[in-house]
MDTraj code that builds the backbone (N, CA, C; nanometers):
import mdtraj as md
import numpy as np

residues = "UNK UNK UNK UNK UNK UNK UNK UNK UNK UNK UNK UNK UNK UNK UNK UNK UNK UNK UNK UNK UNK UNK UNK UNK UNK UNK UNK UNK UNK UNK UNK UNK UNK UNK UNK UNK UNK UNK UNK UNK UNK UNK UNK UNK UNK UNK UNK UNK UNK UNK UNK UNK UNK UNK UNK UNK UNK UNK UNK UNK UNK UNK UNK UNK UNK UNK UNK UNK UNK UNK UNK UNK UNK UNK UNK UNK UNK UNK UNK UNK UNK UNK UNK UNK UNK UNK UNK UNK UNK UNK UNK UNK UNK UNK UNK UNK UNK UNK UNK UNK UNK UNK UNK UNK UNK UNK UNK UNK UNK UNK UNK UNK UNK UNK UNK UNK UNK UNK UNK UNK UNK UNK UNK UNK UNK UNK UNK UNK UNK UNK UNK".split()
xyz = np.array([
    [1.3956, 0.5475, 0.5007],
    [1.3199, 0.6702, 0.4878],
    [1.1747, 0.6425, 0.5277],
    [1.1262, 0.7612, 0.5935],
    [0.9981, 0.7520, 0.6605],
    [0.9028, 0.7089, 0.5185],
    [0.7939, 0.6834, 0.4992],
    [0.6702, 0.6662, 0.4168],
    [0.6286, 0.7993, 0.4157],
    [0.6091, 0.8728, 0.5415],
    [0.5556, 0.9986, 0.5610],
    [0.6033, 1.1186, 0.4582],
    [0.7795, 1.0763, 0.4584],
    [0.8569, 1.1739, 0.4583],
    [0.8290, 1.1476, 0.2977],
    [0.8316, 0.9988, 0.1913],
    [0.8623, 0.9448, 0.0643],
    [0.6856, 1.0158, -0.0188],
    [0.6282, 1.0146, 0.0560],
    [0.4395, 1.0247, -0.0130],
    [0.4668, 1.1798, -0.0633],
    [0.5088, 1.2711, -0.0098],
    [0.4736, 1.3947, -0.0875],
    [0.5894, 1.4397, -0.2299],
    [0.6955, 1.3743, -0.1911],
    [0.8257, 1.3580, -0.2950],
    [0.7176, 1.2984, -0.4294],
    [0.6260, 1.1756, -0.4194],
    [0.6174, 1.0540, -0.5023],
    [0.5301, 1.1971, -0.5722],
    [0.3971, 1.2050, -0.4880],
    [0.3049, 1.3007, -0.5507],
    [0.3812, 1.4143, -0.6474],
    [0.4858, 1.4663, -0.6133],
    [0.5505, 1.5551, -0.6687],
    [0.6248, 1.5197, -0.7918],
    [0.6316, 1.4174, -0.8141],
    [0.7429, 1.3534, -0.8982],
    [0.6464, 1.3289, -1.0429],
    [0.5515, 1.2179, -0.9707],
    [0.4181, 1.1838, -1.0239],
    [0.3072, 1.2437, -1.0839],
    [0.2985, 1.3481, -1.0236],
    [0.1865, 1.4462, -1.0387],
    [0.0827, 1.3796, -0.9561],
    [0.0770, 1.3012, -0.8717],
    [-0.0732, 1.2423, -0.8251],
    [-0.0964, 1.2911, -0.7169],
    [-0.2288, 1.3321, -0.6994],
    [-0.2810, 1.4209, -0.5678],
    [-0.2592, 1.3120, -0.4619],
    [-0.2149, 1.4467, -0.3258],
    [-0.2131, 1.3447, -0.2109],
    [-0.3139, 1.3012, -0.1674],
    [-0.4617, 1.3122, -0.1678],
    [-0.5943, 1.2192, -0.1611],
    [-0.5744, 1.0740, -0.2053],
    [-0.5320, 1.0552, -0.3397],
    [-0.4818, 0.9354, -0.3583],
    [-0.4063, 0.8432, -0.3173],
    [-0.2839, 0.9202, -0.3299],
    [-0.1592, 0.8626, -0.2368],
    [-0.2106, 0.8583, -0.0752],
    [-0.2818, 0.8550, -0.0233],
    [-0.3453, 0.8694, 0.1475],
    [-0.4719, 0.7412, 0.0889],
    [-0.5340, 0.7361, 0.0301],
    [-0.6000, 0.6138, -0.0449],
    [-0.5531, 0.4996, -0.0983],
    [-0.4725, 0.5114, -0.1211],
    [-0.3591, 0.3858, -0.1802],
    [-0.2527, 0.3374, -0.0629],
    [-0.1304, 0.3925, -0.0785],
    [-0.0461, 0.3934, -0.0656],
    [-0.0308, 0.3575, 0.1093],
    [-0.0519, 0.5082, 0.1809],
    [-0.0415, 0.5249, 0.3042],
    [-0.1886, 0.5012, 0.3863],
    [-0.2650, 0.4005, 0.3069],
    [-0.3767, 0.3084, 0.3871],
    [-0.3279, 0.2029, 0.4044],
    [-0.2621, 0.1211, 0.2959],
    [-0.1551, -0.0253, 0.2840],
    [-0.0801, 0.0064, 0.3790],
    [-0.0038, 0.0786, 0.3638],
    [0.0859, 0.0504, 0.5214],
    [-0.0005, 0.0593, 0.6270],
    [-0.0627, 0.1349, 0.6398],
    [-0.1198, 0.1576, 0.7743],
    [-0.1905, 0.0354, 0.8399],
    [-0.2269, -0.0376, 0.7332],
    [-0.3049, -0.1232, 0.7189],
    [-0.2546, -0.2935, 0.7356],
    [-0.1304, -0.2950, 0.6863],
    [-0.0640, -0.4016, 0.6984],
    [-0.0595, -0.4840, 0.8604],
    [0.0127, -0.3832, 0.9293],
    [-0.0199, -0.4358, 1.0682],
    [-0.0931, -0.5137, 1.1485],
    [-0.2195, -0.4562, 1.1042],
    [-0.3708, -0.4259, 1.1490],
    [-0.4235, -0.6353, 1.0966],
    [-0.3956, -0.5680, 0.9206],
    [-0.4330, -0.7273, 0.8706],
    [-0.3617, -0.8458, 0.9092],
    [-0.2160, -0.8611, 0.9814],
    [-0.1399, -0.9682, 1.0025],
    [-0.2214, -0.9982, 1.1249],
    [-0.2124, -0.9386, 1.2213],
    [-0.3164, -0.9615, 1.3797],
    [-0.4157, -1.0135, 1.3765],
    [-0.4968, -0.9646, 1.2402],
    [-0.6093, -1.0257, 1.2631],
    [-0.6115, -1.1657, 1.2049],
    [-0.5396, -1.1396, 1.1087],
    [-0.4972, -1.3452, 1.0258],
    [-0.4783, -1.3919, 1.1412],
    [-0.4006, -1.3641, 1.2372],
    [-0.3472, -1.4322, 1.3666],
    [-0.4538, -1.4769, 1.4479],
    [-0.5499, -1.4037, 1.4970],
    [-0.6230, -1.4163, 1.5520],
    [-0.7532, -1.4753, 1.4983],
    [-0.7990, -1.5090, 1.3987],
    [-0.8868, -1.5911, 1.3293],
    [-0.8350, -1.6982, 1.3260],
    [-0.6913, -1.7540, 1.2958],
    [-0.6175, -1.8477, 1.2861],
    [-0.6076, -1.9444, 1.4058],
    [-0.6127, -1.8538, 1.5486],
    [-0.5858, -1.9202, 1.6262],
    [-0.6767, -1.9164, 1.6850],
    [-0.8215, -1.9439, 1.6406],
    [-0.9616, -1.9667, 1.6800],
    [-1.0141, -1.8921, 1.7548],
    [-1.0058, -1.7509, 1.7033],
    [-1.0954, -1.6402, 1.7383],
    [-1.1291, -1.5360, 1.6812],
    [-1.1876, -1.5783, 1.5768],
    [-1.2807, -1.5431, 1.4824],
    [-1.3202, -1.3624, 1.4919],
    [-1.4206, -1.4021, 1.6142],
    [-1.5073, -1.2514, 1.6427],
    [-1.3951, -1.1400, 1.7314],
    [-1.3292, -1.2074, 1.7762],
    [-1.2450, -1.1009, 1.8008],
    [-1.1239, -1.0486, 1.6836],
    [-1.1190, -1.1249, 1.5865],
    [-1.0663, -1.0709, 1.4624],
    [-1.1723, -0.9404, 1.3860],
    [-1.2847, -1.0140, 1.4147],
    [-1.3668, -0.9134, 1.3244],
    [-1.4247, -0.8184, 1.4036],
    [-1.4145, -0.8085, 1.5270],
    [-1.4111, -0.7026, 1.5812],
    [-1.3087, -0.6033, 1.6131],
    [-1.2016, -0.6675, 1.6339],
    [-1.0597, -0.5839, 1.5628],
    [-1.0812, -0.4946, 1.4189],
    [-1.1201, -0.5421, 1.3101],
    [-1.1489, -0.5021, 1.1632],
    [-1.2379, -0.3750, 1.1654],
    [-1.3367, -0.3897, 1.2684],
    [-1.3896, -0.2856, 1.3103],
    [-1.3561, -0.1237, 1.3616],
    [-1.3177, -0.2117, 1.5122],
    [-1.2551, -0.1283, 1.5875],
    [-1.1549, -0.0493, 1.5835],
    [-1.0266, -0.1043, 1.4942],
    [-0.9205, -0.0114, 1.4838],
    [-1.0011, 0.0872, 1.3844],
    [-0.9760, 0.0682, 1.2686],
    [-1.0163, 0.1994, 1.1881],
    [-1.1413, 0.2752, 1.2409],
    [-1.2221, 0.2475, 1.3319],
    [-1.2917, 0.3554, 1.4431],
    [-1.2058, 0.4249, 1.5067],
    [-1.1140, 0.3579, 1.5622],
    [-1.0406, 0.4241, 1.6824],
    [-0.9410, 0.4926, 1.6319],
    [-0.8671, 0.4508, 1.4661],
    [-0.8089, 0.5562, 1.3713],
    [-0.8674, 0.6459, 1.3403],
    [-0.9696, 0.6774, 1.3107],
    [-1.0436, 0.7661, 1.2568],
    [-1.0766, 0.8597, 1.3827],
    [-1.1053, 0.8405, 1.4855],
    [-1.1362, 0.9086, 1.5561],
    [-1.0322, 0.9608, 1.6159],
    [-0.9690, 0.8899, 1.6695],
    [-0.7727, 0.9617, 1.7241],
    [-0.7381, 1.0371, 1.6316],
    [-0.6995, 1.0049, 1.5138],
    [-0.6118, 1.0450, 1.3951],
    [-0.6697, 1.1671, 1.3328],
    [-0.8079, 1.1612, 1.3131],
    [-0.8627, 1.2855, 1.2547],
    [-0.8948, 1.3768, 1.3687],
    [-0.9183, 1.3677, 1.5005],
    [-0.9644, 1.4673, 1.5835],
    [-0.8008, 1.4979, 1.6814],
    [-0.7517, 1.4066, 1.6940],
    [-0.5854, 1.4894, 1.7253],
    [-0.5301, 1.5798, 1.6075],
    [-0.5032, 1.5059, 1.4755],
    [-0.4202, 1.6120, 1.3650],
    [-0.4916, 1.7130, 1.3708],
    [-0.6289, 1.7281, 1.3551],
    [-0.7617, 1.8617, 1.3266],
    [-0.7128, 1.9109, 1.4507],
    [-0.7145, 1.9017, 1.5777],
    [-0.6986, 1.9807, 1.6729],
    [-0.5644, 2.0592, 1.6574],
    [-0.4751, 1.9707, 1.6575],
    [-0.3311, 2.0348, 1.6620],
    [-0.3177, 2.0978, 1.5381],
    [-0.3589, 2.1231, 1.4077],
    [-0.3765, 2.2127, 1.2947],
    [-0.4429, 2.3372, 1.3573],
    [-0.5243, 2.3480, 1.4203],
    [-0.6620, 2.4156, 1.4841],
    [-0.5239, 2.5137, 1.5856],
    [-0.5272, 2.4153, 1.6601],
    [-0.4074, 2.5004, 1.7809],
    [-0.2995, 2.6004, 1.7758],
    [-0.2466, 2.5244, 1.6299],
    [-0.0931, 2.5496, 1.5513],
    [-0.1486, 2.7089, 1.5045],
    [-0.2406, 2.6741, 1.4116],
    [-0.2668, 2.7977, 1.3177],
    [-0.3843, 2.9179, 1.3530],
    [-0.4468, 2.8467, 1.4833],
    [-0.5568, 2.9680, 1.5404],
    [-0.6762, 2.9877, 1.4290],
    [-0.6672, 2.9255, 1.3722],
    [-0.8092, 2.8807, 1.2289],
    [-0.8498, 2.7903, 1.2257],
    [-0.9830, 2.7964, 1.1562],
    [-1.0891, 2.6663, 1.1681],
    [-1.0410, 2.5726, 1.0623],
    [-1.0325, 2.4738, 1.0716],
    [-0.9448, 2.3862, 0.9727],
    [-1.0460, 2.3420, 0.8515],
    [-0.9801, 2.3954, 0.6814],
    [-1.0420, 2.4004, 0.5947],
    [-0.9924, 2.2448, 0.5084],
    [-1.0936, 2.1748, 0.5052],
    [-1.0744, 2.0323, 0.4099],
    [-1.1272, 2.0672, 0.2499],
    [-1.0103, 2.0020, 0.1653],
    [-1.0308, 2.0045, 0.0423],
    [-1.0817, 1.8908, -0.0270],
    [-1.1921, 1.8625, -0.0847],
    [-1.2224, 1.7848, -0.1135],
    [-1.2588, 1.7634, -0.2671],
    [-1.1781, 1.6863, -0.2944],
    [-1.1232, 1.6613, -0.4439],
    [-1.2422, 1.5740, -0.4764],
    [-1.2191, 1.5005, -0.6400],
    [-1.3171, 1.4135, -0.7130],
    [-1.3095, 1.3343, -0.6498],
    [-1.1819, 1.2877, -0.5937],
    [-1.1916, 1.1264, -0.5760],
    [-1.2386, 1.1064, -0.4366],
    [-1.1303, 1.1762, -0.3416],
    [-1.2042, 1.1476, -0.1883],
    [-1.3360, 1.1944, -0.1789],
    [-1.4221, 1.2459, -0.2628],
    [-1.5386, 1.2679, -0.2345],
    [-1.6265, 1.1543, -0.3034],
    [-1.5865, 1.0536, -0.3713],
    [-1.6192, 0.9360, -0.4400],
    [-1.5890, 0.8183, -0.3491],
    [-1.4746, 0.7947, -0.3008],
    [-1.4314, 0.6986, -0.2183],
    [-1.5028, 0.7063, -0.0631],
    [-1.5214, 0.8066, -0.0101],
    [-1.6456, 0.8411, 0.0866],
    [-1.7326, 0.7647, 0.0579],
    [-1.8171, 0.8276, -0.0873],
    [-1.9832, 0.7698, -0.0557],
    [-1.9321, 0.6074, -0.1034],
    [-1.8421, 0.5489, -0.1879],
    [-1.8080, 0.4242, -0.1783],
    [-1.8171, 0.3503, -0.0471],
    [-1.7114, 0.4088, 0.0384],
    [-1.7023, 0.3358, 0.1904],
    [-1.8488, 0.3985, 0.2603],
    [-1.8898, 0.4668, 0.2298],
    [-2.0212, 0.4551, 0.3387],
    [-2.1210, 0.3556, 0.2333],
    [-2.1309, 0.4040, 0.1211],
    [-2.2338, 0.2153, 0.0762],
    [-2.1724, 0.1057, 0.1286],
    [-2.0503, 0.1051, 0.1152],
    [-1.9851, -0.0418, 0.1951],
    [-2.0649, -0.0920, 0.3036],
    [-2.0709, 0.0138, 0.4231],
    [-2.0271, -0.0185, 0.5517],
    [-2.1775, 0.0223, 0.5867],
    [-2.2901, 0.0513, 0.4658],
    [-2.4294, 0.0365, 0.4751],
    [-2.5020, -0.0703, 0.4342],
    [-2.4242, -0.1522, 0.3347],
    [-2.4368, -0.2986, 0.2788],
    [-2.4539, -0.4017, 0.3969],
    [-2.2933, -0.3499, 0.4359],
    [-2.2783, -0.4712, 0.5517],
    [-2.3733, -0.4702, 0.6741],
    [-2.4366, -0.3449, 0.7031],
    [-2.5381, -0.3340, 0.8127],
    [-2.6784, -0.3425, 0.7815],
    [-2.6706, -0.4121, 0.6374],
    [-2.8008, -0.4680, 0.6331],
    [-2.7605, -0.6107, 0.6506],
    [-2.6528, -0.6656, 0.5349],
    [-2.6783, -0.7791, 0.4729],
    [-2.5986, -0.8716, 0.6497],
    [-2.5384, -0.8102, 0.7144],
    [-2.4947, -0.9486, 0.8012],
    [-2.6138, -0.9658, 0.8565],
    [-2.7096, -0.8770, 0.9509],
    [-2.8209, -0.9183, 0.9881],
    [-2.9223, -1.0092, 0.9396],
    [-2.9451, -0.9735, 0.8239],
    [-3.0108, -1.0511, 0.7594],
    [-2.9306, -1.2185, 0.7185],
    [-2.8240, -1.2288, 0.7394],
    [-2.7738, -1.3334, 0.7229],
    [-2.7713, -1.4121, 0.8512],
    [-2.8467, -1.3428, 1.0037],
    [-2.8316, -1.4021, 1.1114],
    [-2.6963, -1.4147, 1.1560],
    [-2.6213, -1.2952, 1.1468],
    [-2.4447, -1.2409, 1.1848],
    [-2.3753, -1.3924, 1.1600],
    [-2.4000, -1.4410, 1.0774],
    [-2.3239, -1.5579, 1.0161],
    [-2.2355, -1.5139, 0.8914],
    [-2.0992, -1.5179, 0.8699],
    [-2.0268, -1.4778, 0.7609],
    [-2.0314, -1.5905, 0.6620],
    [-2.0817, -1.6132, 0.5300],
    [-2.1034, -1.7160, 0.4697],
    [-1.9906, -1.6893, 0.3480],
    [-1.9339, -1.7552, 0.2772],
    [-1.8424, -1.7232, 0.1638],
    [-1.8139, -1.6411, 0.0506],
    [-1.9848, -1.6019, 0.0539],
    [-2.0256, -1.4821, -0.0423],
    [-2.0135, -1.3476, -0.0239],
    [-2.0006, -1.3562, 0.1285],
    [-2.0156, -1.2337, 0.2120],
    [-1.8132, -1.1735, 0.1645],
    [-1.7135, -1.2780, 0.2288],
    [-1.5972, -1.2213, 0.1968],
    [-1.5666, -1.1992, 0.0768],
    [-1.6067, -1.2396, -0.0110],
    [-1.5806, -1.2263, -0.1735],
    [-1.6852, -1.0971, -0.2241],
    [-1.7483, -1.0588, -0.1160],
    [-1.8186, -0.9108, -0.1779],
    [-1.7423, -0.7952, -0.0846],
    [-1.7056, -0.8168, 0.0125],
    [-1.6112, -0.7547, 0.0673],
    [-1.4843, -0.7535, -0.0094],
    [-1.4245, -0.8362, -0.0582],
    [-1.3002, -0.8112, -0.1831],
    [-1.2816, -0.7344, -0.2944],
    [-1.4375, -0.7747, -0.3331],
    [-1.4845, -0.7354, -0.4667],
    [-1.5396, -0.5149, -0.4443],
    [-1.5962, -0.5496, -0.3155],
    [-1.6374, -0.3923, -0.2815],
    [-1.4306, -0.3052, -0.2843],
    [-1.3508, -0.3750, -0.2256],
    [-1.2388, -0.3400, -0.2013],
    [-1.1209, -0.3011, -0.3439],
    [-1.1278, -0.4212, -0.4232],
    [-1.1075, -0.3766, -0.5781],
    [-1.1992, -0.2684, -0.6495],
    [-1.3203, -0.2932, -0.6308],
    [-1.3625, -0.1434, -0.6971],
    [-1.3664, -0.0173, -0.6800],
    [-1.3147, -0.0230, -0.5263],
    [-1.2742, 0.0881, -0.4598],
    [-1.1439, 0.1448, -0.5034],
    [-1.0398, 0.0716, -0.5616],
    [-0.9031, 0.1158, -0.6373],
    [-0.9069, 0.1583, -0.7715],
    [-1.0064, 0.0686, -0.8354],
    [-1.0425, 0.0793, -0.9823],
    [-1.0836, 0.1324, -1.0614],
])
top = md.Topology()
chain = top.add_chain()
for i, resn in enumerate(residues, 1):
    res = top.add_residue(resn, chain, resSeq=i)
    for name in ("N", "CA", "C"):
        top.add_atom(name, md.element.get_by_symbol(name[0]), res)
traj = md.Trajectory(xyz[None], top)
């Protein structure tokens, strides 16, 4: 059975909004892929193109994924497409944008050197993001 098809059954079963389940659930998968490639590719001594992978896909998700579905919603229904924005995805937002404002101070300032502290605040930003 699809994931696609299992996420709105679970929510239903569960009671848990699909914001969540699209935060949890169907980011891990999406996500799985993404993280084996890049183990691969750090592994096999190429580092910056791992972490530019880490980058790049979820740009290029975000931008495909939200401006194709929005369009074809847009197309389908001849209306301007209305987003609901619950407690949490409106929490997990300004979470991932402090993230990804952290990191565009603190690598610079570290002279784009990843030092050990750096991945363990990236972990630590990532657990509190579930928590």
């Amino acid at each position: 059975m699809k994931l696609s098809v299992f996420c709105p059954h679970l929510a239903i079963c569960f009671h848990i909004k699909g914001a969540i389940l699209g935060l949890t659930v169907l980011s891990w998968a999406n996500s799985v892929g993404d993280l084996v490639s890049d183990l691969a590719m750090a592994k096999q001594g190429y580092p910056q193109m791992a972490v530019s992978a880490c980058i790049g896909g979820p740009c290029l998700n975000m931008l495909l994924g939200v401006g194709l579905a929005s369009s074809i919603s847009i197309l389908k229904s001849g209306q301007p497409l209305e987003l609901e924005l619950s407690g949490s995805l409106t929490i997990s937002s300004a979470a991932l944008m402090l993230v990804i404002c952290s990191h565009l101070v603190a690598v610079p300032l570290m002279n784009f050197k990843f030092e050990s502290g750096m991945d363990f605040t990236s972990l630590e930003y990532m657990l509190s993001l579930w928590l």
